[in-house]
N, C-alpha and C positions, 0 to 999 in steps of 0.2 A: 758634722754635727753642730746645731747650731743652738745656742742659747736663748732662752726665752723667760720672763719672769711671769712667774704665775699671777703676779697682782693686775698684769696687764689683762691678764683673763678677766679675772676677779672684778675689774673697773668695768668692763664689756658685759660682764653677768649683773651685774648690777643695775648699770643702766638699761638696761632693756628691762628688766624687772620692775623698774622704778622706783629700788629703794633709794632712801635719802641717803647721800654721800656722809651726812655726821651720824647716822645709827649704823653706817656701811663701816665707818672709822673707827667706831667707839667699838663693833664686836669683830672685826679684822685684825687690826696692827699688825695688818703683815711687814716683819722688816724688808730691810732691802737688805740684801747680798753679797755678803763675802761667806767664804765655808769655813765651817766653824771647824771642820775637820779633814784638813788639808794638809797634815803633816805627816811625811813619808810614813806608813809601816801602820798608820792610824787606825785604828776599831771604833766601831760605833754600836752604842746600845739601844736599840729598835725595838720598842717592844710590838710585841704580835696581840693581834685584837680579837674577839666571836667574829667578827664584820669581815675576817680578812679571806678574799679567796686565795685558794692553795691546796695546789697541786702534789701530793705526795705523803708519804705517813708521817704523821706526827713525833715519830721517834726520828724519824733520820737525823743523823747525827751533823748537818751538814744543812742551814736553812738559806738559803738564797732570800731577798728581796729584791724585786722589780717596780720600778718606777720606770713608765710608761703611757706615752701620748698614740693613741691611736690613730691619729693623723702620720705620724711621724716614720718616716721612708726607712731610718735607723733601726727603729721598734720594728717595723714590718721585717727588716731581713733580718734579725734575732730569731723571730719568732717561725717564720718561713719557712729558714734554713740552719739556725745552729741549734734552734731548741727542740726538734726532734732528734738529735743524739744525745743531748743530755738527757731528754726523757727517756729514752730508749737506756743510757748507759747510765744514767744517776736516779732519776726519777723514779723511775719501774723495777727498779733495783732496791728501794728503800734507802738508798743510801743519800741521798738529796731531795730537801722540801722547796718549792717555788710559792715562794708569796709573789702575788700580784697587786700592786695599787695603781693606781690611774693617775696621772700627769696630764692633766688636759693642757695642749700648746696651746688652743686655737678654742671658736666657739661649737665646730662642729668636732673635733675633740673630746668635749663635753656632752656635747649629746649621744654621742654613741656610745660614750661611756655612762649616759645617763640608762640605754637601750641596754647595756649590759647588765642593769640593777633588776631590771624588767623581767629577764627569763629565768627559768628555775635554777636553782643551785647547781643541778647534773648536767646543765646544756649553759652555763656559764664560760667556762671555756673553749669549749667549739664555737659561742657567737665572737669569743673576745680572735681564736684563731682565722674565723670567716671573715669578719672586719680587718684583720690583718691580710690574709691574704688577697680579698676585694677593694685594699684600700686605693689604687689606682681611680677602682670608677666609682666611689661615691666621696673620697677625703676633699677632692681637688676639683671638683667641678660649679657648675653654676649655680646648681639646685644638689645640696648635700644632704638637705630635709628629706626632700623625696627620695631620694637614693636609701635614703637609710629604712626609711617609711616600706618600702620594696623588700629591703633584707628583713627586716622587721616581720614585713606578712608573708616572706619565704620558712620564717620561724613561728608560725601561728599566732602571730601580733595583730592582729586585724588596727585600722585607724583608728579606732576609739582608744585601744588602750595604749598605742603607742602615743598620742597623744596626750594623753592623762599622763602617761609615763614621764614626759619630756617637760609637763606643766608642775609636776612635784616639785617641789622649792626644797622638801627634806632629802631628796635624793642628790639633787645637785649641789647643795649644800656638804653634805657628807664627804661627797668625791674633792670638793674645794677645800675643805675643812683638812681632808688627810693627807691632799697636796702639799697644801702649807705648811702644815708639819711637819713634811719632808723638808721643804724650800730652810723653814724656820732653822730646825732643830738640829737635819743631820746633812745639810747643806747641798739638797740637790738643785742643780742649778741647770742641769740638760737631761736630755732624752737620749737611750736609757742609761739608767744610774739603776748601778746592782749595789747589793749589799750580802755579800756572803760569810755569811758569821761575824758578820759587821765590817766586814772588809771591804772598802768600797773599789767597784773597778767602774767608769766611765766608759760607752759607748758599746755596742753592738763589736765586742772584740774574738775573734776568730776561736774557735772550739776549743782550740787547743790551747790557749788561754786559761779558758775558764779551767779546763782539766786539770791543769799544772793546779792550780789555787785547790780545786777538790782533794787533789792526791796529796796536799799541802794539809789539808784539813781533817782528813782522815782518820780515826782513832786508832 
């Protein structure tokens, strides 16, 4: 699992945009990095937005937060292979809610999480699972544009609006916006970074991990 700071996005999203580096600074100020909440047994208060997607009843007594790069080979085997048994044994149970936000590592990162903003609310998470599962052959290749452009009009995105979708500035902005506030606020610094009941656990860590923390949590 490897570290990345979202500013380095952030400077790459910018310049290709061509906004000016002193209006890029004056509504940025993204700090640089240390975790603000790094001390054994630590909680963090996260609050939950209209904007956020998530997986599971609003009542559960038990809210996960995912922060998550869709490029990222960590995220892909969470999502693969340990997150259908929590959905199966937490999720579909009512007894655990899954927030998802976006960590984009990378610029194609970005964009497919820009493609995620694109499709309807009900079919939000099947694109965010099919990008995880496809991410071999469009994260890492030569041409990620077109690769995605592909899964795009396998999802009834035809090239106009997948276009328009990727040219939104308030879309990509948003997903950049709620990064940083991760990075900022509740010190995420790598791909994934969970947050369960504010409890943060780092990386793609084995089921029975996460379980021990639910049956921890439990009412």
């Amino acid at each position: 699992m490897r570290k990345y700071w979202i500013v380095a996005l952030i400077v790459v999203v910018i310049a290709v945009a061509g906004v000016g580096f002193y209006e890029y600074q004056d509504r940025q100020k993204l700090a640089a990095a240390s975790d603000p909440n790094s001390a054994p047994g630590a909680t963090v208060q996260i609050p939950l937005y209209d904007d956020d997607h998530a997986l599971g009843s609003k009542d559960a007594p038990i809210t996960m937060i995912e922060y998550a790069s869709l490029t990222c080979p960590h995220c892909a085997h969470f999502h693969n292979d340990i997150l259908p048994q929590i959905k199966a044994n937490y999720i579909d149970t009512g007894k655990v809610r899954l927030v998802f936000r976006s960590y984009p590592l990378d610029q194609p990162a970005l964009k497919a999480a820009e493609l995620t903003e694109c499709v309807s609310p009900v079919t939000y998470f099947p694109m965010v699972s099919l990008l995880f599962k496809e991410q071999g052959d469009w994260a890492h290749g030569d041409k990620p544009l077109d690769a995605l452009a592909k899964i795009a009009a396998g999802a009834g995105i035809d090239q106009t609006k997948f276009q328009a979708c990727l040219d939104d500035k308030t879309i990509s902005e948003r997903i950049i916006s709620r990064a940083q506030e991760g990075q900022d606020k509740f010190g995420v610094e790598s791909t994934p970074t969970f947050f369960v009941n504010g409890r943060k656990i780092q990386g793609a860590v084995p089921y029975e991990d996460f379980e021990k923390v639910f049956k921890e949590l439990q009412p």
